[in-house]
C-alpha positions as CSV (number, residue, x, y, z in Angstrom):
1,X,-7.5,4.2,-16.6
2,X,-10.4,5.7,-14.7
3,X,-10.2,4.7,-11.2
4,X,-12.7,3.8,-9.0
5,X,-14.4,5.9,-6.5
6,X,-13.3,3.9,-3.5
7,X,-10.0,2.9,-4.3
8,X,-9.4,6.9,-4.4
9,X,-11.1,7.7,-1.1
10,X,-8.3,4.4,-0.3
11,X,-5.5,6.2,-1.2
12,X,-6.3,9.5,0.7
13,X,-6.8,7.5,3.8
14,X,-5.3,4.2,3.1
15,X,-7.7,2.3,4.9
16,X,-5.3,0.0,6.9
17,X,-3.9,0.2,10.9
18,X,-1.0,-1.8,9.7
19,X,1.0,1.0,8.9
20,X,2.7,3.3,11.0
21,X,4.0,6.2,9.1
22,X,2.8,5.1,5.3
23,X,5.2,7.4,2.8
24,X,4.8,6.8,-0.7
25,X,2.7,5.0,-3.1
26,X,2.9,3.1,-6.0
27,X,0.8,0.9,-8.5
28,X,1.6,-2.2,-10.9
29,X,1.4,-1.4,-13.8
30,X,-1.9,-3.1,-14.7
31,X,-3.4,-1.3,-11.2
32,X,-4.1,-4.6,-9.7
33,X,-1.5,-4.0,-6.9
34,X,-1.0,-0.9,-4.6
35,X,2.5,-1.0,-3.6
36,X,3.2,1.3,0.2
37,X,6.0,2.3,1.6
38,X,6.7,2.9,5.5
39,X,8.6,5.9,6.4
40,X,9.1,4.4,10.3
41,X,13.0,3.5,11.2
42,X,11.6,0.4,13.7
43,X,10.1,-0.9,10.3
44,X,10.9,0.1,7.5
45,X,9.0,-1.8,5.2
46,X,7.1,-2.1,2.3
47,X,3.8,-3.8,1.9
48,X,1.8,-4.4,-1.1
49,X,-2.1,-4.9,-1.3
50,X,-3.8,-6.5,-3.9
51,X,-6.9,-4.0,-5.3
52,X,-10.1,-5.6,-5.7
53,X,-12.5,-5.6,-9.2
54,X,-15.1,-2.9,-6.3
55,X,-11.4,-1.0,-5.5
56,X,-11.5,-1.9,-1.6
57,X,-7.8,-3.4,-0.8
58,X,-7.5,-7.1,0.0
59,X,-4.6,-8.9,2.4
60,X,-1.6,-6.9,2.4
61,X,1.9,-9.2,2.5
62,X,5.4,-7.9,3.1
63,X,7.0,-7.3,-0.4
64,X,10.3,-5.9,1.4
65,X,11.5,-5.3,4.7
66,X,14.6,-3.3,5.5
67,X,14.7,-2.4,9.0
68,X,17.9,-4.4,9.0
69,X,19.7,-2.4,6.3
70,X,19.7,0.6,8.2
């Protein structure tokens, strides 16, 4: 799959203040989901973002939070 311009320039800067220390990246299988992992120890989490049809990012949710774990 070819991606978009935008969503690359998205994944070079992630274009989100939601994240602290963003480590890691990963997409669903059909690219319609951009999975990100935080790398901070006061939470440790990992958000997922949907990817628009023009590649921008909509709403991001919590897929997993494990600040607790640790």
């Amino acid at each position: 799959m070819k991606y978009p311009p935008q969503l690359l320039l998205a994944l070079i800067t992630l274009p989100t203040e939601e994240l602290t220390r963003s480590n890691g990246i990963a997409f669903s299988p059909d690219h319609k989901t951009l999975y990100v992992a935080q790398s901070d120890p006061a939470a440790a989490i990992w958000k997922f973002f949907p990817v628009k049809a023009d590649g921008s990012l909509g709403k991001s949710k919590v897929f997993y939070d494990g600040t607790s774990d640790s």
